[in-house]
RODRENVO-534308 format. One line per field, with one value per residue: x, y, z of N, C-alpha, C in turn. Coordinates in steps of 0.2 Angstrom, whole numbers, plus 5000, padded with zeros to 4 digits. Example, Ala and Ser with C-alpha at 12.3 -4.5 7.8 and 13.67 -1.06 7.14 Angstrom:
# RODRENVO-534308
n_X (5066/5064)
n_Y (4972/4989)
n_Z (5039/5035)
ca_X (5062/5068)
ca_Y (4978/4995)
ca_Z (5039/5036)
c_X (5066/5064)
c_Y (4984/5000)
c_Z (5039/5039)
# end
This chain:
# RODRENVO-534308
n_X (5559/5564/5576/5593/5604/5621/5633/5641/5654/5663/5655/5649/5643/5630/5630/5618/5616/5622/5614/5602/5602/5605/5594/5584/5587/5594/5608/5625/5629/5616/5614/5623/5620/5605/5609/5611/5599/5582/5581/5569/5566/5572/5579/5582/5591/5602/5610/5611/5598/5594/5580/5580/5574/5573/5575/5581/5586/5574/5566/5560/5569/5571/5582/5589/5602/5614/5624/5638/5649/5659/5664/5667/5659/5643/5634/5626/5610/5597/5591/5578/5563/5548/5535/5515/5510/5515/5513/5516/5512/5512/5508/5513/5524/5527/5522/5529/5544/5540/5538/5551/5557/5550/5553/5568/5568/5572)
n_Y (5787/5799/5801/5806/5796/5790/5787/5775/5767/5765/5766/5754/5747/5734/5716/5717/5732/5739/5736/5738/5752/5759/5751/5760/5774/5779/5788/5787/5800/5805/5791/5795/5808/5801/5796/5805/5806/5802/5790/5779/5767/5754/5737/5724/5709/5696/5705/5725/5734/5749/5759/5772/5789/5802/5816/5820/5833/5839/5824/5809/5800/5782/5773/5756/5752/5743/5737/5731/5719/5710/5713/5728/5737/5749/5745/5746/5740/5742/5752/5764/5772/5778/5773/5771/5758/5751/5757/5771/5784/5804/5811/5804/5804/5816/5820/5813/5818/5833/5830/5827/5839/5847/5840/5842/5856/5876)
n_Z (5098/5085/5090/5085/5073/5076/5067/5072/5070/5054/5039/5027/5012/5012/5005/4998/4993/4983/4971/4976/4977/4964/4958/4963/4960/4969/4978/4982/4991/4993/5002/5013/5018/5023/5035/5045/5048/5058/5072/5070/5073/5083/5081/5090/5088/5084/5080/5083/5074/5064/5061/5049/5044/5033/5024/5008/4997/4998/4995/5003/5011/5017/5028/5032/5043/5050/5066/5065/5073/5070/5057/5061/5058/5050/5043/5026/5025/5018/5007/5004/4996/5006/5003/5001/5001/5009/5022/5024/5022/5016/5023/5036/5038/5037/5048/5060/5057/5059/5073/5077/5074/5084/5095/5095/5100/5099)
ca_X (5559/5566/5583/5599/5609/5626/5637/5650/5658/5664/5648/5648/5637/5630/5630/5615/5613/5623/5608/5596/5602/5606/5587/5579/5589/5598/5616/5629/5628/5611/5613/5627/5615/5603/5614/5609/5589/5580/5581/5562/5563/5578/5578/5588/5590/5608/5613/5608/5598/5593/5578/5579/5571/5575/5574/5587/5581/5566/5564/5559/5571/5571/5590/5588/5609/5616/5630/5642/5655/5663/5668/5669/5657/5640/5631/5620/5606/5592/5588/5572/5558/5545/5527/5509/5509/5519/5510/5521/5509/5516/5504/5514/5530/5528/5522/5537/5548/5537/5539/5558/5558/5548/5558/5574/5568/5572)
ca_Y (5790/5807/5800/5806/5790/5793/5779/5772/5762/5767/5764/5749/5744/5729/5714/5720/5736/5744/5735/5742/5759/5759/5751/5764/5779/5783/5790/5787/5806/5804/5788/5798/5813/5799/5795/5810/5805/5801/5784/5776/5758/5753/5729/5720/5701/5696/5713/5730/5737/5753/5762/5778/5792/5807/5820/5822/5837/5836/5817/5806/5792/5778/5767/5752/5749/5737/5737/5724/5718/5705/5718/5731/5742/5750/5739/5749/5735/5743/5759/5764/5779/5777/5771/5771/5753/5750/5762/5778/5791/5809/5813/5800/5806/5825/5819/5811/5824/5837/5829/5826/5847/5847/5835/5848/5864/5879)
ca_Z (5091/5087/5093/5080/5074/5074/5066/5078/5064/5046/5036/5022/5008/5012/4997/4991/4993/4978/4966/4977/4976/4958/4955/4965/4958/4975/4977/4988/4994/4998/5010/5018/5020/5027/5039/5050/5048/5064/5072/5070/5074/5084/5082/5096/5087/5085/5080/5080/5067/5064/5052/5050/5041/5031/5019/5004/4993/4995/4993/5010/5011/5022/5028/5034/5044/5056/5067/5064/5077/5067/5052/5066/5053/5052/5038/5025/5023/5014/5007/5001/4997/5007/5000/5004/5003/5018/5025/5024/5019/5018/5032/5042/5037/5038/5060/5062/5053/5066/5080/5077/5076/5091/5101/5097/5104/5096)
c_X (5562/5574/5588/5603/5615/5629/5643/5654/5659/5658/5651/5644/5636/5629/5626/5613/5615/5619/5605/5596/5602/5597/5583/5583/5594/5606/5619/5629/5621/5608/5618/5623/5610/5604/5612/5602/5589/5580/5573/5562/5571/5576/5584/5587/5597/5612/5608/5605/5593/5586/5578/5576/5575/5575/5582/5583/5577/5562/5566/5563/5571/5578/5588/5598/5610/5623/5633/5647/5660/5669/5668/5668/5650/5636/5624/5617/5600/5592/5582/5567/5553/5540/5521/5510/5512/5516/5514/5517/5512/5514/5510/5520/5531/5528/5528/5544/5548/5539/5545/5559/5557/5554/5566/5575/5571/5580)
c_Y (5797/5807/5802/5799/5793/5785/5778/5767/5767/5764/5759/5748/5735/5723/5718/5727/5741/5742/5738/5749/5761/5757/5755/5771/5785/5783/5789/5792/5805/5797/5790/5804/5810/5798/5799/5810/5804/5792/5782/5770/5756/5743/5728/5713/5700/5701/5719/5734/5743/5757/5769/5783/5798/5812/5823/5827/5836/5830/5813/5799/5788/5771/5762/5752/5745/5739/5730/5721/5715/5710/5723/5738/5743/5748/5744/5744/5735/5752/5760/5772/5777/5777/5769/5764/5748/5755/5768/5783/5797/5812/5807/5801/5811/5824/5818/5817/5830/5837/5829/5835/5846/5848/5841/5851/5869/5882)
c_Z (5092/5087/5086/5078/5071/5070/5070/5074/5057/5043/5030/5019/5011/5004/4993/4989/4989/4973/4968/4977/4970/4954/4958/4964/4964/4977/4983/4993/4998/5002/5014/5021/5025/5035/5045/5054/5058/5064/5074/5073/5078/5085/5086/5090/5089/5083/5081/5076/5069/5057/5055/5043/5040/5027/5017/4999/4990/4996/4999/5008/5016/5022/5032/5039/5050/5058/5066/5066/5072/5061/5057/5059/5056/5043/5033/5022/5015/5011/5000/4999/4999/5004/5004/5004/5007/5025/5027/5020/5020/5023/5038/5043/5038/5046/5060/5062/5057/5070/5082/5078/5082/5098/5101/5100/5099/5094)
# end
């Protein structure tokens, strides 16, 4: 945790990820902004996938991307606004956020 993700591929919308962003009111700006968030959750399966966390003025977003050998890209999957009924309280997300300072140093 804490870790920066960088993209080592040119980033891609996945199929369904321009309705998701369009029904949750988020901008192409701010999943390139995410982009920078911290990496939370790194999945080994048959690919690489990434969550990461972040703050766009103001507003906590969460990307879901994958690397993609095949298209030789960096897959935006998901992108979402954190909710308590995932359990993403703002307590749980300000720690993180914290501890991500922290982890920097000054």
């Amino acid at each position: 945790m804490g870790e920066r993700f960088v993209p080592r591929r040119p980033l891609r919308l996945g199929r369904d990820a321009p309705a998701k962003m369009a029904a949750r009111s988020i901008s192409a700006a701010e999943v390139h902004a995410i982009l920078t968030g911290n990496v939370i959750v790194q999945v080994i399966d048959h690919r690489v996938r990434f969550v990461l966390l972040g703050v766009v003025a103001g507003r906590p977003l969460i990307a879901v991307v994958a690397d993609d050998e095949i298209s030789d890209a960096t897959v935006l999957i998901s992108v979402y606004e954190p909710d308590q009924d995932h359990g993403w309280t703002p307590e749980a997300i300000r720690a993180i956020l914290d501890r991500d300072r922290r982890e920097e140093g000054p």
